[in-house]
Structure formats: structure tokens, C-alpha cells
BAMARKOL-660708 format. One record per residue: residue in one letter; x negated, y negated, z of N, C-alpha, C, O in turn. Coordinates in steps of 0.02 Angstrom, whole numbers, padded with zeros to 5 digits, always signed. Layout:
% BAMARKOL-660708
AXYZXYZXYZXYZ...
***
This chain:
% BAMARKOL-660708
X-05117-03890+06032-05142-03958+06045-05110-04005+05994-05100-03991+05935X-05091-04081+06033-05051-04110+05976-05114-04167+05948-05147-04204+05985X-05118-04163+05876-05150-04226+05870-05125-04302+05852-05089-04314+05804X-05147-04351+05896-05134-04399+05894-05157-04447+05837-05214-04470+05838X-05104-04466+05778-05133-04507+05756-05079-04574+05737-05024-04581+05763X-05112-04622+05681-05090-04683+05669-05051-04675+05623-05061-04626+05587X-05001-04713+05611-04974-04739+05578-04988-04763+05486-05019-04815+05474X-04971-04733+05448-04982-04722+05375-04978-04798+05347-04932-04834+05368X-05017-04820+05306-05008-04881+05267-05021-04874+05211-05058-04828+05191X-04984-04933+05160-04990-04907+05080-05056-04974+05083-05044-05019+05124X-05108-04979+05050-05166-04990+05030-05165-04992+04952-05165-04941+04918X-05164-05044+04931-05178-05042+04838-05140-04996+04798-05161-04974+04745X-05053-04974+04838-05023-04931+04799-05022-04859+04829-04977-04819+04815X-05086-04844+04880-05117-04764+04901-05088-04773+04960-05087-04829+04986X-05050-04703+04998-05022-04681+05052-05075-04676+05085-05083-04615+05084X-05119-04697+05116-05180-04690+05180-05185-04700+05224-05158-04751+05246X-05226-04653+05271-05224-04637+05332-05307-04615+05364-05321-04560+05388X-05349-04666+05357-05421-04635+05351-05419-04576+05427-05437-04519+05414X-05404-04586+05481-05416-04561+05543-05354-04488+05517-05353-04446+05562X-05330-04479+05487-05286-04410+05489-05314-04385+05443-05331-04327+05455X-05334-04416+05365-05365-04404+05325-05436-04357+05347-05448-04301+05327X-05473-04394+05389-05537-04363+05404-05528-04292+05411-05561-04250+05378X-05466-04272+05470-05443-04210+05472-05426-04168+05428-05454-04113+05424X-05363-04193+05375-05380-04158+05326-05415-04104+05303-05409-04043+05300X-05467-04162+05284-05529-04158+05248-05578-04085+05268-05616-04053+05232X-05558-04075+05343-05594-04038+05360-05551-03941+05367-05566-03889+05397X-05499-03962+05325-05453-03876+05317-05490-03872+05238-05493-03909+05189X-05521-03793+05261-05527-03759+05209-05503-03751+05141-05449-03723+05138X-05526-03768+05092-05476-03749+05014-05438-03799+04999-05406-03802+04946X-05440-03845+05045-05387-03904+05038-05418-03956+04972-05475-03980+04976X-05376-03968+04919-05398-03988+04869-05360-04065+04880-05385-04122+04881X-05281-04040+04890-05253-04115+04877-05213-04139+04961-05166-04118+04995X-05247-04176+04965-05216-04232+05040-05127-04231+05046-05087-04248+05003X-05119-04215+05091-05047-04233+05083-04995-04294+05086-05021-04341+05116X-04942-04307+05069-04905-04356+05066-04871-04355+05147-04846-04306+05175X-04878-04430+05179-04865-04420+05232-04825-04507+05243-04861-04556+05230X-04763-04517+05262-04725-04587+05242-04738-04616+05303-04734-04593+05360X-04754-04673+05281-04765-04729+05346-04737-04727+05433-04755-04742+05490X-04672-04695+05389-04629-04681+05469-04656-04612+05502-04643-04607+05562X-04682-04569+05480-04664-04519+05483-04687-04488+05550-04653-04451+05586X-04759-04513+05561-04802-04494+05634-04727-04537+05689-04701-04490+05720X-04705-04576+05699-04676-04612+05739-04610-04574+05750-04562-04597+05779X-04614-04521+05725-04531-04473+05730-04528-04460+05774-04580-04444+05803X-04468-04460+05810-04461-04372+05857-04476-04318+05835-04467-04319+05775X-04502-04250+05857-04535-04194+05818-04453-04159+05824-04450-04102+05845X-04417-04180+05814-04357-04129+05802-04323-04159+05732-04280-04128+05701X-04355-04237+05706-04349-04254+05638-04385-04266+05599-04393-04321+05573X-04424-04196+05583-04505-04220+05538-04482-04149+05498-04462-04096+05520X-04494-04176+05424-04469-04117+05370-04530-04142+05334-04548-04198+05318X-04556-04085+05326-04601-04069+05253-04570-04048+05198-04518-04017+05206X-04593-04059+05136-04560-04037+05076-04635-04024+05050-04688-04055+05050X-04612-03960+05027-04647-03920+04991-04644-03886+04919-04606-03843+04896X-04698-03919+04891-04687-03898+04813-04716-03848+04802-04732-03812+04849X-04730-03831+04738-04785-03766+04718-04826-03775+04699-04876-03762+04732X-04830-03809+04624-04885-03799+04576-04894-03874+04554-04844-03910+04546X-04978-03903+04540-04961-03940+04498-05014-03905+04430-05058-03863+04437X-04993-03937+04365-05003-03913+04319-05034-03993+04277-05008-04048+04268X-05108-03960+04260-05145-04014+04207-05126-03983+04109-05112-03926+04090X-05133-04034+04076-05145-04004+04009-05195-03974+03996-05199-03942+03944X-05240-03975+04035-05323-03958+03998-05362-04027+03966-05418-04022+03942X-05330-04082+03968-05382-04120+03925-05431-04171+03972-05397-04207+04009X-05490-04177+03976-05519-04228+04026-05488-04263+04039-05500-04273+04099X-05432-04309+04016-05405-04343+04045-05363-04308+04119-05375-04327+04176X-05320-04263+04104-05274-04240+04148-05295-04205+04191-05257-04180+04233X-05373-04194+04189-05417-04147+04233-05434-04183+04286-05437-04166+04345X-05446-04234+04260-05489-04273+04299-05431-04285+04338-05427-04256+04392X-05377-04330+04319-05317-04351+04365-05316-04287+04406-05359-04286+04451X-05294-04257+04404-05301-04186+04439-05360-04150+04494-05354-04100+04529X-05414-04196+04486-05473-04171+04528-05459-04229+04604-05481-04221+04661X-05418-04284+04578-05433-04330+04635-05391-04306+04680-05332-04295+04669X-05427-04296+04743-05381-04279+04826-05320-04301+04832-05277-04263+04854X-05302-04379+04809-05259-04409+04823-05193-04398+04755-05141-04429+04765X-05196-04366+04708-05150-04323+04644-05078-04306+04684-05027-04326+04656X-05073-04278+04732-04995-04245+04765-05000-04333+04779-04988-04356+04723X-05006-04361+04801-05007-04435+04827-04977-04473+04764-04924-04503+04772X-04996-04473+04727-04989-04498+04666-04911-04505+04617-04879-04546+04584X-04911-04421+04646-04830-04397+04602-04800-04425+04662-04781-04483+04652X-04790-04405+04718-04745-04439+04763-04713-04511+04745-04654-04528+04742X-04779-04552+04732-04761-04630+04755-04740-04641+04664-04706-04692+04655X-04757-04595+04591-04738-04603+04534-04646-04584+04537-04595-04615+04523X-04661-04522+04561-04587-04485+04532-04534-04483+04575-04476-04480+04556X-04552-04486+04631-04521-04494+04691-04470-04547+04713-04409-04547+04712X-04523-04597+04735-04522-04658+04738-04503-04706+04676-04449-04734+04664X-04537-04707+04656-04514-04756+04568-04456-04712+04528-04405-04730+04497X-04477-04666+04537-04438-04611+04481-04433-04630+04418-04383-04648+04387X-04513-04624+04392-04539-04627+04328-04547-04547+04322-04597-04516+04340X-04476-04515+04288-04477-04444+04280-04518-04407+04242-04544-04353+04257X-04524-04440+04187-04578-04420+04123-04521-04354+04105-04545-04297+04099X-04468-04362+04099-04446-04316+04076-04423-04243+04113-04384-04205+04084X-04452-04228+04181-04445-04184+04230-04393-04198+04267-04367-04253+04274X-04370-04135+04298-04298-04129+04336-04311-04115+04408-04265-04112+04449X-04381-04107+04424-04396-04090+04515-04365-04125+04549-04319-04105+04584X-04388-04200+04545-04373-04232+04596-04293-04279+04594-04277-04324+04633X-04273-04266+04565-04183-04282+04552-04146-04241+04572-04108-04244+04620X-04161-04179+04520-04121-04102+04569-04131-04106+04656-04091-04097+04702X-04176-04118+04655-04219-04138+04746-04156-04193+04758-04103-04187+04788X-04172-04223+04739-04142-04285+04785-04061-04275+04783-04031-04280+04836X-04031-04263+04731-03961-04226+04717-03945-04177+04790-03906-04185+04836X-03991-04126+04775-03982-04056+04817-03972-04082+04888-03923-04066+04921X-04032-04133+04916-04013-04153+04959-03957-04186+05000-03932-04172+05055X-03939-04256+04933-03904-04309+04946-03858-04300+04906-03815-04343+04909X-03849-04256+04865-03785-04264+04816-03792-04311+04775-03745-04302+04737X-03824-04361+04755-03841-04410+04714-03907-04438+04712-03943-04444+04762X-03919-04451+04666-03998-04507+04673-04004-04578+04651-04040-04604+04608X-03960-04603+04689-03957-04672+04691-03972-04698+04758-03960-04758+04766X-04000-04660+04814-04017-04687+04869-04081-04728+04881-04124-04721+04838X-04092-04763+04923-04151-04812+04942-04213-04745+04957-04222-04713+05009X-04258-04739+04870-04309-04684+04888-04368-04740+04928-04397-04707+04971X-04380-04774+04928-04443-04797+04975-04421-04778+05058-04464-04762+05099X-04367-04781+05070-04348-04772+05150-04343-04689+05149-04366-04665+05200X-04323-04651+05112-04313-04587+05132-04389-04565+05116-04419-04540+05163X-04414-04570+05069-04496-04541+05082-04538-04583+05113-04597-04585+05096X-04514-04623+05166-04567-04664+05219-04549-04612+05270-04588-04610+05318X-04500-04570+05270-04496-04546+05317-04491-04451+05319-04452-04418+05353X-04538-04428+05275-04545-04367+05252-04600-04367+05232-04623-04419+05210X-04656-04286+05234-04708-04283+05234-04686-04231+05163-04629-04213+05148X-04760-04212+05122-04747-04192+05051-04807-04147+05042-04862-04169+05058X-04800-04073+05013-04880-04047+05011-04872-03989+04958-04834-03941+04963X-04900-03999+04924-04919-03947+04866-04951-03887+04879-05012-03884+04884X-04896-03816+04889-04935-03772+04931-04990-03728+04891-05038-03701+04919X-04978-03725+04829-05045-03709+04780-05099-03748+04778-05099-03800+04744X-05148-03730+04812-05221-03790+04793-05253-03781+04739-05308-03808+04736X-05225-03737+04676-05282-03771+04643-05235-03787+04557-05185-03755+04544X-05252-03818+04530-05212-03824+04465-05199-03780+04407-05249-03753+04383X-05138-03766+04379-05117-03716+04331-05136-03756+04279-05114-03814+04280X-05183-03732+04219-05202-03744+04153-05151-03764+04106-05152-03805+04060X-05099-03721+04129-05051-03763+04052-05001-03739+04089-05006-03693+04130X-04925-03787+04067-04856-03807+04101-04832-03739+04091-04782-03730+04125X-04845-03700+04067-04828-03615+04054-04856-03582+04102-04833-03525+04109X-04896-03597+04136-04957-03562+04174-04885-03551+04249-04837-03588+04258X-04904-03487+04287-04857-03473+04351-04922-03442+04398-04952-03392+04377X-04951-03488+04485-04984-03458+04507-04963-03376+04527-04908-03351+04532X-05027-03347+04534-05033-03254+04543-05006-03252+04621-04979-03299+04650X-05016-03204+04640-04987-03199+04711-05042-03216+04769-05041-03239+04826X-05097-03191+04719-05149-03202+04782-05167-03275+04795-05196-03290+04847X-05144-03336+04733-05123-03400+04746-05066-03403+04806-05077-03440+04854X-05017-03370+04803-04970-03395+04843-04990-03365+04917-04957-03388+04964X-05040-03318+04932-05056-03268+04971-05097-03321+05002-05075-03343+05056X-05152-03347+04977-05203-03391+04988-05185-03458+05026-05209-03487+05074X-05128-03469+04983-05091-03532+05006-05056-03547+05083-05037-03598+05112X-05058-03498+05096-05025-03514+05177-05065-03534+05220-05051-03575+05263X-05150-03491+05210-05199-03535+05255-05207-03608+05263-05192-03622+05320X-05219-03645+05238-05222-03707+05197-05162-03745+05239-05169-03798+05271X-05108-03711+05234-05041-03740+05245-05017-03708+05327-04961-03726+05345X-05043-03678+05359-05034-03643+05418-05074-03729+05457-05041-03766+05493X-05130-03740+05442-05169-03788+05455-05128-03876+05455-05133-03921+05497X-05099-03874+05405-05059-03929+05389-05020-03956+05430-05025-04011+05456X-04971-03907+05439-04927-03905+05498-04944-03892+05573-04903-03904+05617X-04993-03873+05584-05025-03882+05649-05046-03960+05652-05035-03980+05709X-05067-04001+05618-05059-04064+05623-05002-04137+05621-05002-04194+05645X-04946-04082+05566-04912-04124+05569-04839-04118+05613-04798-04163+05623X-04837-04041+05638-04796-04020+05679-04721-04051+05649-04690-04091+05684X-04690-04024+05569-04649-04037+05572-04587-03972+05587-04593-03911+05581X-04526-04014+05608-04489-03954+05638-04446-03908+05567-04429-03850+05576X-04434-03939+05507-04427-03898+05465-04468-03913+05396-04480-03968+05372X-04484-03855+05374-04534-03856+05309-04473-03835+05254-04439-03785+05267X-04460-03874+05191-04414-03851+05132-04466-03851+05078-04502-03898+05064X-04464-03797+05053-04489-03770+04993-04444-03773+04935-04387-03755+04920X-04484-03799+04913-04472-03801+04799-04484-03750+04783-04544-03750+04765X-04461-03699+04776-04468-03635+04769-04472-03569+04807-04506-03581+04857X-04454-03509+04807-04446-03434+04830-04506-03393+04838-04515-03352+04883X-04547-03407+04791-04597-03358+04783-04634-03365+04847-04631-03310+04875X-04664-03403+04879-04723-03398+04934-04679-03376+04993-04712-03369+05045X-04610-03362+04999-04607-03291+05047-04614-03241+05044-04605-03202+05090X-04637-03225+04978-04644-03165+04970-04713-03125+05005-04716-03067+05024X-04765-03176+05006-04833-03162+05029-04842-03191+05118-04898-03192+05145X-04781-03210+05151-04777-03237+05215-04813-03181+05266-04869-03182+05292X-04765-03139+05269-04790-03081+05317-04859-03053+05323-04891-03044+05375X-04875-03042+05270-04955-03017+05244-05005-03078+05277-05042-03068+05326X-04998-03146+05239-05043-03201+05272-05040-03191+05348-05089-03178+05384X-05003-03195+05358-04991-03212+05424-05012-03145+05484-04993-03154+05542X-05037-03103+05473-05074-03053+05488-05135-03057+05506-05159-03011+05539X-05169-03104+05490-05231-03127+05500-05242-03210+05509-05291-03240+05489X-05182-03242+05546-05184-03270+05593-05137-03273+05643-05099-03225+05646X-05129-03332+05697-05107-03338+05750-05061-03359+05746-05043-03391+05796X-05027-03356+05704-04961-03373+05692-04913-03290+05682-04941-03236+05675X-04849-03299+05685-04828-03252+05670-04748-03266+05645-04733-03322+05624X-04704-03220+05647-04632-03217+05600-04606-03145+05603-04642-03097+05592X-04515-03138+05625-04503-03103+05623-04432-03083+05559-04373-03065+05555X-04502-03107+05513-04467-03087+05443-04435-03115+05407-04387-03138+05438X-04433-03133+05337-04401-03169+05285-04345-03152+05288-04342-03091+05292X-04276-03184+05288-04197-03180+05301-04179-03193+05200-04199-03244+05171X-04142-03144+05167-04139-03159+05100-04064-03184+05101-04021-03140+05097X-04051-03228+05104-03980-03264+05116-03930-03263+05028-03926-03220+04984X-03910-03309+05033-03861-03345+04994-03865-03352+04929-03903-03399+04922X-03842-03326+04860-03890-03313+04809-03816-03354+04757-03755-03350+04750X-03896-03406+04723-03859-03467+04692-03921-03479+04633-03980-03461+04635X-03885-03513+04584-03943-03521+04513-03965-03457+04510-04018-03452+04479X-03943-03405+04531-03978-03326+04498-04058-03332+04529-04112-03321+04501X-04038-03357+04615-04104-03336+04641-04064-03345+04715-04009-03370+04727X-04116-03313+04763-04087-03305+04823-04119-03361+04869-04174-03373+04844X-04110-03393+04917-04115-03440+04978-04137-03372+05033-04111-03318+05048X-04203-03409+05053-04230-03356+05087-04255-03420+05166-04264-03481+05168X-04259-03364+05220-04283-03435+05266-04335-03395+05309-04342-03336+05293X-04370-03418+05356-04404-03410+05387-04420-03438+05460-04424-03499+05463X-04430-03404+05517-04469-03477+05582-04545-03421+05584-04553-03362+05568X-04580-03460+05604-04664-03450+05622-04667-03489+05680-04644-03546+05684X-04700-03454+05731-04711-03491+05773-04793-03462+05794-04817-03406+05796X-04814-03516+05804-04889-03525+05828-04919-03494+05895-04874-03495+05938X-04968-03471+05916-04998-03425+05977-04952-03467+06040-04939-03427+06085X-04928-03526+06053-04916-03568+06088-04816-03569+06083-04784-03615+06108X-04792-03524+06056-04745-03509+06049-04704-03566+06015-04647-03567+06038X-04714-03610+05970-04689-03682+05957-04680-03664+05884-04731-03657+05850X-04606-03654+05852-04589-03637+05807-04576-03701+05743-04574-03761+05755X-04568-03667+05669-04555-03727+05626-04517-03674+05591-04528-03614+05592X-04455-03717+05549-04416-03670+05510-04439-03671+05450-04471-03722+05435X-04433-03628+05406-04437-03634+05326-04373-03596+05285-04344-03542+05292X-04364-03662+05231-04303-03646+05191-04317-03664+05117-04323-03713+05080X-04319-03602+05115-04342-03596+04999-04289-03590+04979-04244-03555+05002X-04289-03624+04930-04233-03639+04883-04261-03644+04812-04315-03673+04806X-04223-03611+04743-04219-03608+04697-04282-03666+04673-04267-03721+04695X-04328-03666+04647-04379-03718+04611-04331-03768+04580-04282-03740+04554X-04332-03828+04577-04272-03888+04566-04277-03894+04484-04230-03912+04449X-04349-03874+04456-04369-03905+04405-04294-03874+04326-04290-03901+04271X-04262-03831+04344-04221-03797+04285-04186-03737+04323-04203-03703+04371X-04122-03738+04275-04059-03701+04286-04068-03694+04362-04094-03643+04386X-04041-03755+04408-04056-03784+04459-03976-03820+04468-03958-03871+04439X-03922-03765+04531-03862-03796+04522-03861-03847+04575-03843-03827+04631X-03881-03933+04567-03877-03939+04617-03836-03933+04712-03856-03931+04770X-03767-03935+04673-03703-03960+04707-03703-03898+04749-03689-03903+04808X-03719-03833+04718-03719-03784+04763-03750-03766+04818-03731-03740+04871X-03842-03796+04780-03878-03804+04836-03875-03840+04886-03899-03829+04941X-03841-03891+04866-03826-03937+04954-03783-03931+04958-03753-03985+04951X-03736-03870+04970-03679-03840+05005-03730-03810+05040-03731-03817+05102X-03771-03778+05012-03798-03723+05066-03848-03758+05100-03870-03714+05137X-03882-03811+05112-03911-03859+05150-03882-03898+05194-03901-03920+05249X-03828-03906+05161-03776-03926+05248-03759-03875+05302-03743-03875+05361X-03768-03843+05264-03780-03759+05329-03844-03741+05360-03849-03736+05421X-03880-03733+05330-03939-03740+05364-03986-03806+05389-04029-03796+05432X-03980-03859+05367-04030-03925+05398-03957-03976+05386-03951-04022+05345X-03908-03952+05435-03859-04018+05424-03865-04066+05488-03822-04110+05494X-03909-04062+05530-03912-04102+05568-03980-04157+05550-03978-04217+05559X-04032-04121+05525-04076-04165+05492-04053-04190+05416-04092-04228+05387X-03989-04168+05380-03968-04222+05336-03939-04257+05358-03956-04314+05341X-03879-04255+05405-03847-04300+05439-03886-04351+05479-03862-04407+05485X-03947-04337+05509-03978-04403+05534-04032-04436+05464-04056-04492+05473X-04044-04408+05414-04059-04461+05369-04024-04485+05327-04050-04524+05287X-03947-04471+05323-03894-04496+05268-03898-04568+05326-03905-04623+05299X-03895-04567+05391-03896-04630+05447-03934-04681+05442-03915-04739+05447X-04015-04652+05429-04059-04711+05396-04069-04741+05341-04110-04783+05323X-04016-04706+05308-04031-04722+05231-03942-04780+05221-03929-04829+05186X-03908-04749+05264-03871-04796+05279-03873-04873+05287-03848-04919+05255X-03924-04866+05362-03955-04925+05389-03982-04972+05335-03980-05033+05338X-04002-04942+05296-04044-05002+05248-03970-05047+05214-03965-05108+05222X-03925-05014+05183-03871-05055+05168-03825-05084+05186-03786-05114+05150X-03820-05078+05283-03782-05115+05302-03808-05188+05367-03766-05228+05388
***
């Protein structure tokens, strides 16, 4: 079943969507709301990419806890680091945008108006040292099996390798299924692994993990190997991102 909804608006700075939101709200374990760009419901479902991170990580101090407890936190880094690219010093979302685009000097408000964003760990790592367990990454697909039944995008890219490792197993105990993690192309001293799942309804989504962006993260290599696998969905957003400058 497809659900129909509206159109995303920024509100006081916040990516919101009360009528998709409500939904949300209502998947299990779901701690943080996802990032979803203005354009993005209005796609064709053959150009809707999720990006998928892993972990987010608090210091421990009330302050960073608290930032950390609010739903809207993955929301937050998006429209900080993303969008503004107030790095604080981090390499995710540059290596990201590099890997993708080969550079990060592109118009980020137009390319994340038009990409959805979700933190597949729900719950927060205690300190920047901290690496979720497996039964985090095990856990994590429910949560995110759900996600994508709403947002029906046609490829999911992962910030990281590890949560294929626990694919097959999750997916055993639901209605989804996969015929197996593909261990591809091995770059930064980690391997490119991919995946399709397709739902009781036979309606598939791809997944493509790639090396975590955050360190010893080559980009140039990685988007060699992304023009091989999603070169038709980079090639139609190098087009819109075009559009804005001419």
C-alpha cells in the first residue's frame, strides 16, 4: 500500500511534515524522525534515495543528552552539517558529498531538498569511541524495514558496512526478504557490499554500503565505484543541481 502524503516544509528552521510525521511516530523503537527534503514526496519512485547513516553519538553531558533525546536530532545534523556545513570538525558529510559529486561545492539546499536521511541505529552511543553491538545493528532493520515502506525509496546508500552483516537474520522474521549480500569491490581496506529486498508485494529497493565516510575514507575511489552502481540516479541529480546554475 502506497502512502499518500504532503509535501515537506521548513517551519522555524525544522524539516516538518505533521501528517507523515504522525506515521512515523507510530513505528516501533523509532527514536529519531527522519530527514525527508521538500522535493522529495513529489519524485518519481525511480528517483528517491535514502542515505543512511549509523550512529549518532552524545558526550554524556546533559547538555548533549538532552540534544540527543529530541525526535527531531537526525533533523538537526542534516539541516547543521549538511546543508550549512558547519562541520565541527567531522569528515561525514564532505567525504559524502565528494564520494558522491566529486566535490563539495555544490548547491547543498537543492540536493538535500531532494533526498531523504535516517539514522539506522536508534538509540545513542555514550562516547565518540563507543561502536553499536550487533544486536543494535540486528535491531535496526525493523525500525528501518518500516521506513521505507513509507517512503518507498528506490535506492537506500549506507554510511557504512556493518548492518549487512545482520540483513539476512532480520529479515527472517519479516515480510520482506533478499537473496543475499553481494561483497563487491574492496577500497579504503573495506569492501562495498549491496543488497535488493523486496517486500511480500514483490517491489524491490536496492542497498549500497560503502566504507563509513567519517576517516581513511578514499573519496575519488568511492565515486568511481558509484558511477557503477547508482550512475543513473547521479546522473539525474548532477541535472538538478545543474539547473540551479543555469
Amino acid at each position: 500500500m502506497h502512502l499518500i502524503v504532503h509535501q515537506v516544509t521548513i517551519i522555524n528552521g525544522q524539516n516538518c511534515n505533521p501528517m507523515t510525521d504522525a506515521n512515523f511516530e507510530q513505528i516501533e523503537n523509532l527514536k529519531w524522525l527522519p530527514w525527508i527534503g521538500d522535493r522529495f514526496n513529489s519524485l518519481a519512485l525511480d528517483n528517491r534515495l535514502l542515505i543512511v547513516e549509523e550512529s549518532h553519538y552524545h558526550d554524556n553531558t546533559p547538555a548533549s543528552i538532552e540534544k540527543h533525546n529530541s525526535p527531531t536530532f537526525t533533523r538537526k545534523i542534516v539541516e547543521e552539517l549538511a546543508i550549512e556545513r558547519w562541520y565541527y570538525g567531522t569528515k561525514i558529510f564532505p567525504n559524502l558529498h565528494r564520494a558522491l559529486f566529486r566535490n563539495d561545492e555544490f548547491d547543498s539546499p537543492t540536493f538535500w531538498s531532494l533526498v531523504s536521511f535516517y539514522n539506522f541505529i536508534q538509540r545513542p552511543m555514550d562516547t565518540n569511541k563507543g561502536r553499536p553491538s550487533y544486536d543494535d545493528f540486528y535491531n535496526g532493520w525493523f525500525p528501518f524495514l518500516e521506513i521505507i515502506s513509507l517512503l518507498k525509496p528506490k535506492t537506500c546508500l549506507f554510511i557504512g558496512t556493518s548492518a549487512a552483516n545482520s540483513l539476512g537474520h532480520a529479515l527472517q522474521s519479516t515480510d520482506f526478504y533478499t537473496d543475499g549480500v553481494k561483497w563487491e569491490d574492496y577500497i579504503s581496506k573495506a569492501y562495498a557490499k549491496t543488497a535488493v529486498i523486496k517486500d511480500k508485494g514483490g517491489n524491490e529497493t536496492q542497498l549500497i554500503f560503502i566504507r563509513h565516510t567519517s576517516q581513511m575514507f578514499s573519496w575519488s575511489k568511492w565515486n568511481d565505484y558509484l558511477q557503477k552502481k547508482m550512475h543513473s540516479e547521479l546522473t539525474w541529480f548532477d541535472e538538478q543541481l545543474k539547473n540551479v546554475t543555469t
